[in-house]
C-alpha positions, 0 to 999 in steps of 0.5 A, spaced: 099 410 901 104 409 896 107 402 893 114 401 893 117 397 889 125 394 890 128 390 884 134 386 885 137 385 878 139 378 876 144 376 870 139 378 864 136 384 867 135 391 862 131 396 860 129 397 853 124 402 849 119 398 846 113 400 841 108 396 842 103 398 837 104 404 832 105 411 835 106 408 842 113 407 847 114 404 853 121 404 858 120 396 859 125 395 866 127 387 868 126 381 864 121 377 861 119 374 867 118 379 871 118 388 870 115 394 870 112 400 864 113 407 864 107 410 860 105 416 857 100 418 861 093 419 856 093 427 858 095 434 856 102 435 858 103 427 859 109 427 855 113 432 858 111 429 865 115 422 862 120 426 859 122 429 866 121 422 869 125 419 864 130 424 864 131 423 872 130 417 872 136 417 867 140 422 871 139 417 877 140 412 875 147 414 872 149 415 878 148 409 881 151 405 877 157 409 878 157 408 886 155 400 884 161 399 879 166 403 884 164 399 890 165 393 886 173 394 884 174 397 892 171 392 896 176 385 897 172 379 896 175 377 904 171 382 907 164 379 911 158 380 908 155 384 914 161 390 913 160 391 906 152 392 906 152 396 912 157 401 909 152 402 904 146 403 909 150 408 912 151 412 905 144 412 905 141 414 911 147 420 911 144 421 904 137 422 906 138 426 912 143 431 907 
């Protein structure tokens, strides 16, 4: 069984490194109310799973932001709400079959 976790970010949502101890880095997501940490796991080959993860997450989310950032300058503000979400859930579900 797996935990999903969806964030939908409000004005003031980041991430950032941060080190909360000498030696020590976390990737700290959301905001202070609210956010999640990537760790470094304490076990050999620990920090080259990070290094991917956070690579990929890195890639991942570039594209994301991109497709947000176009979508935004091509969607008129006169369409209905309903048009605009379920273009983007068929994106997703075509994305997932491919």
């Amino acid at each position: 069984m797996g935990i999903h976790v969806v964030i939908q970010p409000l004005v003031g949502y980041g991430a950032a490194v941060v080190s909360p101890s000498p030696g020590v880095r976390q990737l700290v997501v959301g905001s202070e109310e609210t956010s999640f940490i990537v760790q470094v796991p304490a076990r050999i080959g620990g920090l080259m799973d990070t290094a991917r993860f956070a690579q990929s997450l890195a890639a991942a989310a570039s594209e994301f932001s991109e497709w947000c950032e176009t979508q935004h300058r091509t969607r008129s503000h006169s369409s209905s709400f309903h048009d605009q979400w379920s273009d983007a859930a068929d994106d997703a579900v075509t994305r997932k079959n491919d």
